[in-house]
Structures are given as C-alpha cells and as structure tokens.
C-alpha positions as CSV (number, residue, x, y, z in Angstrom):
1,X,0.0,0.0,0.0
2,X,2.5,2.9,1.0
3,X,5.1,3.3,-1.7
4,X,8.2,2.3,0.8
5,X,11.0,0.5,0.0
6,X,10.4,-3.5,1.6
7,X,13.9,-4.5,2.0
8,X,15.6,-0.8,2.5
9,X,13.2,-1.0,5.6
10,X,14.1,-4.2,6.7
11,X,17.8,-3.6,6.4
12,X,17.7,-0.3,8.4
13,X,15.2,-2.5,10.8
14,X,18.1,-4.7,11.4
15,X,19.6,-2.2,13.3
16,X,16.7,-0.8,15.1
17,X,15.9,-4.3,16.6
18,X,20.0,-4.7,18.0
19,X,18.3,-2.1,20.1
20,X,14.9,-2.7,20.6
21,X,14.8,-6.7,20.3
22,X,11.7,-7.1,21.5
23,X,10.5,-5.4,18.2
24,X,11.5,-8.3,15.8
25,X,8.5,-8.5,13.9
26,X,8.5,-12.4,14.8
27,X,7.7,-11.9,17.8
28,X,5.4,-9.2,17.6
29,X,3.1,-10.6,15.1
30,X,3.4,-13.9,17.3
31,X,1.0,-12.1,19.9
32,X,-2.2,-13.8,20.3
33,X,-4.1,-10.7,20.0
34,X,-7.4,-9.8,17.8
35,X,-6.7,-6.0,18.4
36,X,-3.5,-3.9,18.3
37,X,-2.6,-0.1,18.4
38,X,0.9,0.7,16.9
39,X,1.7,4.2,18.2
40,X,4.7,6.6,17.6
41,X,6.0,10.1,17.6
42,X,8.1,9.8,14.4
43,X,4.9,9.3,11.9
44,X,7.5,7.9,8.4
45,X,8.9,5.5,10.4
46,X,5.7,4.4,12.2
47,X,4.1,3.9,8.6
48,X,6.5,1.9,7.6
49,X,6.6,-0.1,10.6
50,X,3.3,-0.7,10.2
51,X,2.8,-2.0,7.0
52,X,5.9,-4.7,7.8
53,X,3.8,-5.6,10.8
54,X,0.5,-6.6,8.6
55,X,2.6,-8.1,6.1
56,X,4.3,-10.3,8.8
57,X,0.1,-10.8,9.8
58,X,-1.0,-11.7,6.4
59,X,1.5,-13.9,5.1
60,X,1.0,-17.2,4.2
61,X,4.5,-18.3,3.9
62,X,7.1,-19.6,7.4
63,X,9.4,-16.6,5.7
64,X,7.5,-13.8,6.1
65,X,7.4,-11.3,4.8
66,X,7.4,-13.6,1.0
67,X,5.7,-11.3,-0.5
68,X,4.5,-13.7,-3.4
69,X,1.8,-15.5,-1.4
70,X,-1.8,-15.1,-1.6
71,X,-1.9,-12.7,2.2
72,X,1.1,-10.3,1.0
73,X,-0.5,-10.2,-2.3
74,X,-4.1,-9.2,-0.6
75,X,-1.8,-6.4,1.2
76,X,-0.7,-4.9,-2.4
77,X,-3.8,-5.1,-4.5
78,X,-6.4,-4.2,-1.6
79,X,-8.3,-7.6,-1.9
80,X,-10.7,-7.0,0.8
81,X,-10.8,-10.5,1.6
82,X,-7.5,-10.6,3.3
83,X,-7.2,-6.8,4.0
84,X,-9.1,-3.6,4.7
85,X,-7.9,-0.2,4.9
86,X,-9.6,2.7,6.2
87,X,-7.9,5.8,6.0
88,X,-9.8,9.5,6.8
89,X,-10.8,11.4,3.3
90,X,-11.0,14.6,5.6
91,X,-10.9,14.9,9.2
92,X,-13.2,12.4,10.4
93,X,-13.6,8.6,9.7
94,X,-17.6,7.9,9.2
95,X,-19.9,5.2,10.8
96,X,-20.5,4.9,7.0
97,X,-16.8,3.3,6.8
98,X,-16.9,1.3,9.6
99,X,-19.8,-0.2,8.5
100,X,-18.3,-0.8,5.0
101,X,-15.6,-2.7,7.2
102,X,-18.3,-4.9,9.1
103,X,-20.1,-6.2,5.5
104,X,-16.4,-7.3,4.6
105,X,-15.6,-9.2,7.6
106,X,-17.8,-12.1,6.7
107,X,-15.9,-13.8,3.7
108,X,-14.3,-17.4,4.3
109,X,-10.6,-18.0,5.4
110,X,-9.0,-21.3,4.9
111,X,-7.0,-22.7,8.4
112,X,-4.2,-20.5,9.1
113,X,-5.5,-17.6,7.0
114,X,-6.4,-14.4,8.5
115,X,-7.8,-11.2,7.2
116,X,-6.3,-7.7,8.9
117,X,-8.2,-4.7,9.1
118,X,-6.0,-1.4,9.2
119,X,-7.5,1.7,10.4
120,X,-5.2,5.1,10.9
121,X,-5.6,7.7,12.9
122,X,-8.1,6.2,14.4
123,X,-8.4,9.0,16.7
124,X,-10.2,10.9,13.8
125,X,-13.2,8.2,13.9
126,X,-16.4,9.8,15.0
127,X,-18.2,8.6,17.7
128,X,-20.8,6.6,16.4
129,X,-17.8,5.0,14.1
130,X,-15.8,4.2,17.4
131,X,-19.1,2.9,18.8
132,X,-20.0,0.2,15.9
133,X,-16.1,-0.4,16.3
134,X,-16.4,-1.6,19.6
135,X,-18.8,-3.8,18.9
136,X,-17.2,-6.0,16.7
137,X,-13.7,-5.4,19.3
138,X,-15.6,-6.9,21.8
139,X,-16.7,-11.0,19.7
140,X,-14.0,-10.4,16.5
141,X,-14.7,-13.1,14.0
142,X,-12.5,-15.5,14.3
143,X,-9.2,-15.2,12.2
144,X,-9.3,-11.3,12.1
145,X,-7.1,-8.8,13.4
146,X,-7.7,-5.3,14.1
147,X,-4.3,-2.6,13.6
148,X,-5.4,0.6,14.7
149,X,-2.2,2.9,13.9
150,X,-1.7,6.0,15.6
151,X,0.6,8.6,15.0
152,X,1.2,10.9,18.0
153,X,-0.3,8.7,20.0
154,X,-3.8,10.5,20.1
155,X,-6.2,9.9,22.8
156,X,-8.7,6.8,22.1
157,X,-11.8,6.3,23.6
158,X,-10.9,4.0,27.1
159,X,-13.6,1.6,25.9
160,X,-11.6,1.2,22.9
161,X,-8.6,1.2,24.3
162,X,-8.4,-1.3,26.3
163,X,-9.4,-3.9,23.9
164,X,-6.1,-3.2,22.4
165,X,-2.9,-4.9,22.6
166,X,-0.3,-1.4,22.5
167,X,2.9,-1.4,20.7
168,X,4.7,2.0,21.4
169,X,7.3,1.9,18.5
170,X,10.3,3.8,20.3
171,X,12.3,6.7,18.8
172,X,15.2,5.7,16.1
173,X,17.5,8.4,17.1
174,X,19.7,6.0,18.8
175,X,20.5,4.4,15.8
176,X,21.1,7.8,13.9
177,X,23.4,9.6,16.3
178,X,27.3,8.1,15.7
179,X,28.8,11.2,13.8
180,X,27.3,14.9,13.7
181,X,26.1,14.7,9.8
182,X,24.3,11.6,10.6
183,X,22.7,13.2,13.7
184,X,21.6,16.4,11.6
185,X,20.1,14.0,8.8
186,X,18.5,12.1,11.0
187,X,17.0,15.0,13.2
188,X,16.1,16.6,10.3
189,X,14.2,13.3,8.2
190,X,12.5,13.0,11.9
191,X,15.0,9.7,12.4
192,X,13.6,8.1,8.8
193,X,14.9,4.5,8.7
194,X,14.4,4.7,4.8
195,X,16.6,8.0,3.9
196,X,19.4,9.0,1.4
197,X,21.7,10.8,3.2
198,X,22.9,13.1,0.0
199,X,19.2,14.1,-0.8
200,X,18.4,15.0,2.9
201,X,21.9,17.1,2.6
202,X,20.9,18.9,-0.4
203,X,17.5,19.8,0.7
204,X,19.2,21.4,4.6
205,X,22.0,23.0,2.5
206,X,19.3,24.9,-0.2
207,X,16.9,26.5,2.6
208,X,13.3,27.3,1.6
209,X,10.5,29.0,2.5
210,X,7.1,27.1,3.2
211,X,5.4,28.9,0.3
212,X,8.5,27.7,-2.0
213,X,8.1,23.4,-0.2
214,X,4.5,23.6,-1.3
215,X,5.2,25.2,-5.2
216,X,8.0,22.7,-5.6
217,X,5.3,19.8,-4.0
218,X,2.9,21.0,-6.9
219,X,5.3,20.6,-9.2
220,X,6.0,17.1,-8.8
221,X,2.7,15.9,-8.8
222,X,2.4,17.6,-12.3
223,X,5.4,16.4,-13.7
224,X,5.2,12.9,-11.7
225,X,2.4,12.2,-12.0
226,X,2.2,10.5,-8.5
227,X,-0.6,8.2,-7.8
228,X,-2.6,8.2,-4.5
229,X,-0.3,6.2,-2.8
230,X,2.6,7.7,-3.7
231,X,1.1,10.7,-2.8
232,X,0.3,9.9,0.8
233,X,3.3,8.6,0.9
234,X,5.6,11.6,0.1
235,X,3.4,13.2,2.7
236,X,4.0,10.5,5.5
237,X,7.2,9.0,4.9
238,X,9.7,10.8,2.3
239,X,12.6,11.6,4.1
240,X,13.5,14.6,1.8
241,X,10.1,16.3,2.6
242,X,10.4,15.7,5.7
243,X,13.4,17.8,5.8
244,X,12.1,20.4,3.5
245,X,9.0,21.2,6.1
246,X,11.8,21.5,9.1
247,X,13.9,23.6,7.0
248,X,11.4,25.9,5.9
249,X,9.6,25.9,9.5
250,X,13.4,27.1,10.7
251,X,13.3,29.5,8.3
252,X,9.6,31.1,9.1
253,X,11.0,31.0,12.7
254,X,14.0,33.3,11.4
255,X,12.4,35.6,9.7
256,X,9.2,36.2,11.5
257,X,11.6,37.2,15.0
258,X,14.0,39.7,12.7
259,X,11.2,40.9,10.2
260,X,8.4,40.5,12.3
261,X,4.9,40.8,10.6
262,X,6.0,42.1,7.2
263,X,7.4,38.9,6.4
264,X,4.6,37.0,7.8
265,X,2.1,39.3,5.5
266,X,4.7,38.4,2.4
267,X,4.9,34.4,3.1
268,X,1.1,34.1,4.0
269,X,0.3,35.4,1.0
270,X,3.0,33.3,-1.3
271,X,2.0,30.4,0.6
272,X,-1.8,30.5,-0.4
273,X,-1.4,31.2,-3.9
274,X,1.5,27.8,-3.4
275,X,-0.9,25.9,-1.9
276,X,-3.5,26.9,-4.6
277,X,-1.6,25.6,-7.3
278,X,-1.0,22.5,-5.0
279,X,-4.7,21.8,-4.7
280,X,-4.7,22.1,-8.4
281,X,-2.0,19.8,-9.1
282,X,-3.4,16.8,-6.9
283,X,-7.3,17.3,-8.3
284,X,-5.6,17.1,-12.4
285,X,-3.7,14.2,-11.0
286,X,-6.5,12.4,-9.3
287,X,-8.5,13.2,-12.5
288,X,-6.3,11.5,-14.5
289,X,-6.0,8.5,-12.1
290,X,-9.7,8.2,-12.6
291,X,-10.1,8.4,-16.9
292,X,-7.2,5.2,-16.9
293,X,-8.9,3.6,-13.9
294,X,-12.0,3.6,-16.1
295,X,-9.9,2.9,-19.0
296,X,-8.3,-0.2,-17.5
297,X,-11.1,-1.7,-15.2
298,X,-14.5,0.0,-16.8
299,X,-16.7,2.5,-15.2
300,X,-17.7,0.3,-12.1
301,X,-14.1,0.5,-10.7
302,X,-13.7,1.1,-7.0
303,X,-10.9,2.3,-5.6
304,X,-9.8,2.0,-1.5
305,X,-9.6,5.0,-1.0
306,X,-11.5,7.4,-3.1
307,X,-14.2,5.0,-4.2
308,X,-15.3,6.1,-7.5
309,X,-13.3,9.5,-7.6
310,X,-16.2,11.8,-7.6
311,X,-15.7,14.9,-7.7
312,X,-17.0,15.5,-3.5
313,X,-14.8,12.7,-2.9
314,X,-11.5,14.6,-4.7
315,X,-12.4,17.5,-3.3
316,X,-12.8,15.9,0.0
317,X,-9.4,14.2,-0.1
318,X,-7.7,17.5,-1.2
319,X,-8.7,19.1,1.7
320,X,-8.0,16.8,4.1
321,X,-4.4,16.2,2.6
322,X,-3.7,20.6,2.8
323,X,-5.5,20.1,6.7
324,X,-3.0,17.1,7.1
325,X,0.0,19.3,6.2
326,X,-0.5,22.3,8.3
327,X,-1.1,20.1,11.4
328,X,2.4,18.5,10.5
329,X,3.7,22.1,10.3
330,X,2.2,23.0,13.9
331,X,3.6,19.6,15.4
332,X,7.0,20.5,13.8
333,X,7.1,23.8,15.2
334,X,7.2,22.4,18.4
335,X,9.5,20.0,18.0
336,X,12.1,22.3,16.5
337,X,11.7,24.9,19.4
338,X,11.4,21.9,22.0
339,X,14.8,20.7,20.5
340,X,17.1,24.1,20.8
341,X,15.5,25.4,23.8
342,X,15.2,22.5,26.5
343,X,17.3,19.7,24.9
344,X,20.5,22.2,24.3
345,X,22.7,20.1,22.5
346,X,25.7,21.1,20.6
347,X,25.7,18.5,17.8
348,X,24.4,18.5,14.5
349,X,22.6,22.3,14.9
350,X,22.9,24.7,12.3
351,X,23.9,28.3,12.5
352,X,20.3,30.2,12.0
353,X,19.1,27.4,14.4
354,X,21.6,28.8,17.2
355,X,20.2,32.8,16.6
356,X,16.6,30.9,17.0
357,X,17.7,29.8,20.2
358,X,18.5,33.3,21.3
359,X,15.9,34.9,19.6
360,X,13.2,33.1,21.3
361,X,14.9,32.7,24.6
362,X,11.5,33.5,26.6
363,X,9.6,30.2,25.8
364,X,13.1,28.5,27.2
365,X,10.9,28.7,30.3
366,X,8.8,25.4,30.9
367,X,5.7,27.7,31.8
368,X,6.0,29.8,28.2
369,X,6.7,26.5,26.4
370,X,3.8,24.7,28.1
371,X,1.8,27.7,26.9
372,X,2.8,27.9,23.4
373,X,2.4,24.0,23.4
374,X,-1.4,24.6,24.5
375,X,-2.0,27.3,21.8
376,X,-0.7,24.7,18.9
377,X,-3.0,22.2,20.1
378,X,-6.1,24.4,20.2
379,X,-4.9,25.5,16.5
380,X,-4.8,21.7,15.5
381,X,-8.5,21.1,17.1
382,X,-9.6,24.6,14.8
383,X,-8.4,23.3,12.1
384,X,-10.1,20.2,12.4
385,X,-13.5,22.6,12.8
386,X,-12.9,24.0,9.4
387,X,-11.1,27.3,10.4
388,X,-9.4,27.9,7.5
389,X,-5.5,26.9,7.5
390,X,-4.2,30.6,6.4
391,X,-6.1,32.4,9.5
392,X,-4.6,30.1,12.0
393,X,-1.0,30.3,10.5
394,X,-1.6,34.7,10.8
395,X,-2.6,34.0,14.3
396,X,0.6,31.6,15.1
397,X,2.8,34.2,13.9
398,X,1.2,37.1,15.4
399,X,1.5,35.4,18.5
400,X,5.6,34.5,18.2
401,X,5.6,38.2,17.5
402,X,3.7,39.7,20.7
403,X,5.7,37.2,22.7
404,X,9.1,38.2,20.8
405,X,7.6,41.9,21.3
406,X,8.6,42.7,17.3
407,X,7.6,46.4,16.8
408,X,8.0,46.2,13.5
C-alpha cells in the first residue's frame, strides 16, 4: 500500500531491533491478539513499521514477509478479503466506513488464514464510528485482526482502548546519532529508517520558504504524475520532505523574530497562492487517475480509497491532505523549538538554528513553552472545525511576535 522501500526497511530495521529486540516483527506478530494499536511520535517511520507488521500478519508463507503468497498479495492489491484499509478522506472517519468494514468481515478463510483490518488515525473516527467499532472489538470473527495505527499517539476512547494490545514503536534516534552529519540528517528526516543521506543534505543546504516546499510539491505531482499512494506517501514517509518542512519551519522561525509581521504578510500570501496551485495539481492528477482507472477496469471501478473519484470525494481528499499538512507544520514547530530550547545540544545544529535559540529565549521557560504547546494544540482542534488553515498560521505568527515583542 504505502510506496516504501520492503527491503531498504528491513535492512535499516536490522539495526533498530539490535536495540529494541523485542520489536523483531516475529515476535510481535506472534502475539495472540485480535486487536492492536501501533503508536509513535516519528509518523515515516511508524508507517513503515506498520505496513511490515501486517505483512508479517497476512503472510502465508514460514518466511515472512514472501511477498508472493496469496496474504502479501491481498496487502498490495487491496483484496478485501484478506485486508481492509480505512484511511480518513477529511478529518473524520464515518460510521458509514466502519460499517463498510463490518459487511467485509464475513468472507471465508482457509485454516491458518487471517484477514487484517487497518485503520489510521483512528483518533479521527467519530463517535458513532468508534461505537459500531467496539462492537465488533468486543466478539471479533475468528481469524481477524484489528491494527489501529496512531501517529502521535492521540487519545482513544478507554472503551476502545483497552481492547487493544499497545505497541509503542520507540524513537530511532539511537541508531542515527554516531557522527554529527548523521545526527543532523536524521534530526532533520525525523529519524527516517528509509533515507538518502545526500538528498536529505541537499534539501538542509538549499533553505526554503514554506510557500517555495509547497510550489515545488505541486510541481511534482504535475510532472510525476504520483498516484494516490505515492502521494500519501511523500506526505507520511519521504525523508526529503520531511526535511524540507523543518527547513522551511526554521526559516519562518528566522524571519518572522527579525522581520516581524512584514514577512509574515509576504509568506502568507505566497504560501496560499503555493498551496492553490498544490490543490490544483493533486485534483488534475486524481482526474487522471480516474479516466485510466475507467480505461483499465470500466466505469464500475472502486478504488480503496477514493471509491469512485467523484468529484466531492477529490475535493474531499484535497482538503483533508492541505489540513494534514498544516497540522504537521504545527507539530513540527514544536518539535524544533522543543529541540534548541530544552534539549540544548551542541551536535548536529545549524547556525540560524543557534540565533533561534536566542531569539526566542522567553519560551526557554517550561511555563512559556507549556503555553505555546497549548496554543498549537487548540490551533490543530480549529483546524479540524474547518477554520481555514491561512487564519490560523496569521494568528501563530502574530503570536511568536507579541511574545518576541517585534515592533515592526
């Protein structure tokens, strides 16, 4: 499903589980468990994680991951009758997709077999979603597993909860931290097990605005033409955008404390008309997806995601993916301010990231930090209420500059 390298993974795994070897996917998927809940901080790396983790579920074969048998194949084409994926269009996952996931549950399995039911962020599910959930969580048909996958570990409902079997996937910086380049790609890529060092390089060395990520993102799509996986997963897992958005997040920190709020007028402004022409780019793409789609397989296709690519469901997706974005970009400016003002280490730091430190100084107290770590959150639950992404950026830079006290 996600476009990840299998073995590049599994050979960076190799190291994680010298480590952590309680997280050899062996053992893990050896747990006699209907129901589990993979959560982690570093969101690329818990993607990746998880999709090795259903594989290791699904397979058919005693080396698993084959990837030839009839359960790794079910993974790769979506064959509901060995694996369901739900994944949230928007903001919210719908009763009407749980439901879609309870008629599916009742096809045959030979001995052995089982059929795994993905859903992420399943904070995101709407009540009565979470409710019919629970139901089936509480008498699961026999040979299916649940993986609920988490990212940020999000609060669940507690009577969802604990019918769930946790794995907390830990943090791979100690495997990226031997020499201070390897430190600063790895910061940077959020600890990516699946990254090219040069790439990650190039993209810390170039510097970019957030308005510049987006119109280069747009530009892919057009001339990639990226399909809806790949899509989702240069959003989730790509080492080198990764980078770009803490790159360009440094940057916005930079120049909002030394320009104040004519830069932030300037770069809200760029970033829309960026993001405009992103939105455009994915809808052409998705459009196209759909005419070979109905080319290929006729005009009774379904697809996992986006069903039959209407337009209210492109549209739908779009937005969700921009929301999806600009929460990343509020839980990376935390993380980049967390990092030079309470973890103070002198490896792998760049220059402008050492006048950051200085310039904002005042949140270096836990009761500012704390603060600015409640205002992110409350932006995160507007944005899910369909305040519009540019209002709430104004606002968190107005705020950096009345706590910087910018005059100008």
């Amino acid at each position: 499903m996600w476009s990840t390298s299998h073995q590049e993974f599994l050979e960076s795994y190799k190291d994680f589980i010298e480590f952590f070897p309680s997280f050899d996917f062996k053992v893990l998927s050896s747990q006699k468990s209907h129901a589990f809940c993979l959560n982690g901080h570093e969101i690329a790396n818990l993607f990746s994680f998880s999709s090795q983790f259903i594989l290791h579920l699904l397979c058919d074969d005693i080396n698993k991951p084959c990837m030839k048998c009839n359960g790794c194949r079910a993974y790769l084409k979506q064959d509901v009758t060995r694996f369901i994926s739900v994944f949230p269009l928007a903001q919210t996952i719908s009763i009407k997709k749980i439901r879609l996931i309870l008629s599916n549950l009742g096809h045959r399995l030979a001995k052995g077999e089982r059929q795994v039911i993905a859903i992420y962020y399943p904070a995101l599910m709407a009540k009565e979603a979470a409710n019919a959930l629970l139901k089936v969580l509480e008498e699961p048909p026999e040979g299916r597993v649940f993986v609920l996958v988490n990212p940020n570990q999000r609060f669940l409902l507690p009577t969802i909860s604990s019918r769930l079997t946790h794995i907390h996937l830990p943090s791979a910086e100690v495997i990226k931290n031997n020499t201070e380049d390897e430190y600063l790609i790895g910061r940077f890529s959020d600890f990516n097990l699946i990254v090219n060092h040069e790439k990650v390089i190039r993209v810390i060395e170039r510097r970019s605005s957030l308005s510049k990520v987006y119109y280069n993102f747009s530009l892919k799509i057009k001339d990639e033409k990226i399909s809806i996986d790949k899509l989702l997963s240069y959003q989730l897992i790509n080492a080198e955008m990764q980078a770009s958005r803490k790159i360009a997040i440094i940057e916005f920190l930079e120049q909002i404390s030394s320009l104040g709020y004519l830069y932030l007028e300037k770069e809200l402004f760029l970033l829309k008309s960026s993001i405009k022409e992103l939105e455009k780019s994915i809808q052409i793409s998705l459009m196209t997806k759909k005419r070979t789609l109905q080319e290929e397989l006729g005009k009774d296709f379904s697809h996992w995601l986006l069903e039959d690519f209407s337009t209210q469901k492109i549209d739908t997706f779009v937005r969700g993916f921009v929301r999806r974005e600009i929460e990343i970009l509020f839980v990376e400016v935390l993380k980049v301010l967390e990092f030079l003002l309470v973890d103070h280490r002198e490896i792998g730091i760049l220059s402008s990231e050492r006048q950051i430190a200085l310039n904002y100084a005042v949140f270096s107290e836990s009761t500012n930090l704390f603060e600015l770590s409640e205002e992110l959150t409350k932006l995160q639950r507007m944005l899910h209420n369909n305040i519009s992404w540019d209002s709430l950026l104004e606002y968190l830079g107005l705020y950096f500059i009345k706590s910087l006290n910018i005059s100008h």
